[in-house]
N, C-alpha and C positions, 0 to 999 in steps of 0.2 A: 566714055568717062569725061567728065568736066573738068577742066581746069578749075584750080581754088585753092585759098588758103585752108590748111588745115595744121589745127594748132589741138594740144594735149587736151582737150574738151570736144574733140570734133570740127563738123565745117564749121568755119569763118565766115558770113554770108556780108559784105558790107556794098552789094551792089543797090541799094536803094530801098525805101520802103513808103508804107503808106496809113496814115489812119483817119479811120471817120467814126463819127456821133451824132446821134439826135440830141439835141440838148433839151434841156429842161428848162421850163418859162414858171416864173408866178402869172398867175391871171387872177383879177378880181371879178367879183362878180356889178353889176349895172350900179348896186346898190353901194359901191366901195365897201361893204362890210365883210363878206370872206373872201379867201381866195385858195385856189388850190394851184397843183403845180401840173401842167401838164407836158407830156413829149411835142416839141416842135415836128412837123412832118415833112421839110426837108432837110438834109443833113449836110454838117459843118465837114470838109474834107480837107485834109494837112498831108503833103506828099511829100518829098525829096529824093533825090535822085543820089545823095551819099549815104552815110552811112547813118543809123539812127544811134550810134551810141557816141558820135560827137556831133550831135543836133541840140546846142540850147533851146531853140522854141519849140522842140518836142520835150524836153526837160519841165519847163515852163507849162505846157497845156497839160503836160501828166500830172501837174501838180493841183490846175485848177478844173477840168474836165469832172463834170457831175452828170451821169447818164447811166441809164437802163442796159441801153443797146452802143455798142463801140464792137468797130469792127475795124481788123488793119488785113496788110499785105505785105509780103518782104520777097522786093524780086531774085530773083535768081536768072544771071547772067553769066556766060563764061563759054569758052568755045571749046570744041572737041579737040582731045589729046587721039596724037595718029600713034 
């Protein structure tokens, strides 16, 4: 069993986490008349090692992150109860 906060909602998890996106580009075409939006093909990646629910600039990028594809992570650390 893990050591961890656990609070009236369940585990507590606040050992770190992680998110990433392909973002999205305007492109014109040669002739500057249309443009379309395409997915960039390598991805923007936002980590921390605290906790993400007192993270302003993950606050901040939730607000302005425009993408197809977004993907996270939320570590889970803690050491064995004897």
């Amino acid at each position: 069993m893990l050591r961890g906060n656990v609070t009236d909602r369940g585990y507590l998890n606040g050992d770190g986490f992680g998110l990433g996106w392909y973002p999205l580009e305007g492109v014109r075409s040669s002739d500057g008349k249309e443009s379309k939006v395409i997915q960039r093909a390598d991805p923007c990646v936002f980590a921390s090692t605290g906790p993400a629910w007192n993270n302003d600039n993950l606050r901040q990028l939730a607000e302005s992150i425009e993408s197809s594809i977004i993907f996270a992570h939320v570590a889970s650390e803690g050491s064995a109860v004897t």
